[in-house]
Phi, psi and omega in degrees: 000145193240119172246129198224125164248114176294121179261329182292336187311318177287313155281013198271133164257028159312169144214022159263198172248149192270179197257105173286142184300119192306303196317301182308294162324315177294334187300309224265252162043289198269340178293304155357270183288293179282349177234018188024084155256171144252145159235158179217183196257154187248134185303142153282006204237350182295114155225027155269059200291341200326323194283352175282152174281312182206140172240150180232117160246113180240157172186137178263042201267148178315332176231171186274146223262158179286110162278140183263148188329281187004300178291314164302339177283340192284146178240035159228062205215114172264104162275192195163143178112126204327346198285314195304333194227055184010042185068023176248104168346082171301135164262117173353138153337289175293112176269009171313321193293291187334288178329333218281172177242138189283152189226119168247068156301332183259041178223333146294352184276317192295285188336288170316298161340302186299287165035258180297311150347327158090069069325087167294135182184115182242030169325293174244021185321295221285323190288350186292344155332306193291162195263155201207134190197128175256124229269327220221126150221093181081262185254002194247113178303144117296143193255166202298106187279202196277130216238133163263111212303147182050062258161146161231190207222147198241100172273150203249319167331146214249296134342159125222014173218075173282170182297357182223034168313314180325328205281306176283327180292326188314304175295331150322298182303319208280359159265032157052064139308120149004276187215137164255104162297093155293126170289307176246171206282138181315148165233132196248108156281002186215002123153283158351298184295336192294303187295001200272308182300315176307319171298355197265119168310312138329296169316098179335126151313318194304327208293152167259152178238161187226113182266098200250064175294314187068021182294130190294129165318338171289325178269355183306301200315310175279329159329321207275301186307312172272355196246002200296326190300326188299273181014276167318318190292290311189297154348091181244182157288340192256001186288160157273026211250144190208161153280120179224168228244121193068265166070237184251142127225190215246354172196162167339295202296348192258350178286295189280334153317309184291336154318272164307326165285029144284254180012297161312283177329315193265353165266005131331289159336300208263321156344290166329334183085015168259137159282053174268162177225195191224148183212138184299132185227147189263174193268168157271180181310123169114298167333118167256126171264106172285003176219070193265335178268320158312301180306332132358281163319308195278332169263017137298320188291345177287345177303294178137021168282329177283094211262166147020041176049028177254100156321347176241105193290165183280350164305313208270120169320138204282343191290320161320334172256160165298150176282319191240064182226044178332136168276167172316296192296344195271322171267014172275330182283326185301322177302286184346293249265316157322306218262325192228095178302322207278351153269070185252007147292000206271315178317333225237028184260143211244169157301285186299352174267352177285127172299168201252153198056019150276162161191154187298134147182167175281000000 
């Protein structure tokens, strides 16, 4: 017997619904079939592993995920899945497995199980329909499976602009799939890719996109200028599209360096009238961001938590806070404020009150 662990599955305090994991589907699919072993999904709260032959402990989470002892105790225990792999897709030994196409009977089984348990629970009921497709595995296309018209369809890459994506999203679309869905956020390097990717029809609005361009600040402005009407058209408040704030770099100074050309950028942006927003990427394991809290701050405040230069929006009774009690965030902006005089307008600038060709800098 074979055990396969969702581990975000188990821990998520979403309440929405969740994605069941393609590797694990494919895991139980191909044991099934080509070696008629059975699997199942195996419990974090489970510590008799001795009777699995192999446990696959999976998870896409940005770190690596707390295993619970058991499991560390264990000498049959394969991980697998992005947490694991610094966010790079590993592809199976067995590249068959890859091939393989995913099925989730066996998150119906989990499902049915909760069931009987009187565990109400529709985490991934409505999705099981849908079609789950990793379009790369390391060099290797995979090919497209059989996708069910008004269905949708869940891409798992982590990548999206292999050299012939246009080509494979087309052929996705031409069996009429609902929607085409991303699991991870798009990352747009070029302007270009961005608007190319907007053409795909098909592609969810809902996807988050990440605009990592890196355009010298001296050209932002003629950027802007030629792409502002598509933009606007494109832009919504409800759009996903960020900008984003941190990630790995090798030291303090590239930390607060990116920090102000974000910053610039996004009041760039926001001159312009497009409403893009920003959002904080945590570094990876072993990485430190010292001013991880500071970003924190600024993408709330990018949100629109920060009003009329008041750390406490005016919905929330006041009574509700401590008198001598500062929040984390009221003292990451006073370290700001402290640190960078000249931004001492930036909590209190709104979208519609940025002078149009302003833009932030130290």
């Amino acid at each position: 017997m074979v055990g396969l662990v969702d581990f975000d599955l188990q821990t998520s305090n979403s309440t929405k619904t969740l994605i069941p994991n393609l590797e694990i589907m494919k895991l139980a699919t191909y044991y099934r079939s080509e070696e008629n072993i059975f699997c199942r999904l195996v419990e974090l709260d489970e510590t008799e592993l001795s009777g699995y032959e192999k446990i696959y402990f999976f998870s896409e989470a940005n770190e690596i995920p707390q295993v619970p002892a058991a499991f560390l105790r264990a000498d049959n225990i394969i991980y697998g899945g992005t947490a694991f792999t610094k966010g790079v897709y590993k592809p199976f030994e067995n590249e068959i497995i890859d091939f393989t196409l995913p099925r989730p009977a066996i998150y119906k089984d989990f499902l049915k199980k909760k069931y009987q348990e009187g565990i109400k629970t529709n985490v991934i009921g409505h999705t099981l329909d849908d079609t789950y497709y990793r379009m790369y595995a390391g060099e290797n296309q995979l090919p497209i499976p059989r996708i069910t018209q008004k269905k949708r369809v869940y891409l798992y890459d982590k990548d999206f602009f292999y050299p012939n994506w246009k080509e494979i999203i087309e052929k996705i679309s031409s069996r009429k799939p609902s929607s085409i869905i991303r699991i991870h956020p798009i990352v747009c390097k070029t302007i270009s890719q961005y608007f190319d990717l907007r053409g795909q029809p098909k592609i969810a609005r809902t996807s988050e996109i990440i605009l990592d361009t890196n355009i010298p600040l001296n050209e932002v402005y003629y950027m802007l200028k030629k792409y502002k009407t598509l933009f606007l058209a494109d832009i919504t408040p409800n759009s996903n599209v960020y900008i984003t704030l941190g990630g790995d770099f090798p030291s303090s100074y590239h930390y607060y360096k990116d920090l102000i050309y974000k910053l610039n950028l996004l009041y760039s942006f926001w001159s312009a009238g497009i409403e893009i927003k920003i959002k904080y990427a945590k570094p990876s394991i072993g990485i430190n961001n010292p001013i991880e809290n500071l970003s924190l701050v600024i993408e709330n405040w990018a949100r629109g938590r920060w009003k009329n230069n008041n750390t406490i929006d005016k919905k929330i009774p006041k009574k509700q806070h401590k008198k001598d009690e500062d929040t984390i965030e009221e003292k990451e902006k006073m370290l700001l404020l402290k640190f960078h005089p000249s931004a001492k307008d930036l909590f209190n600038q709104t979208f519609e009150g940025l002078k149009k060709g302003g833009y932030w800098r130290v």
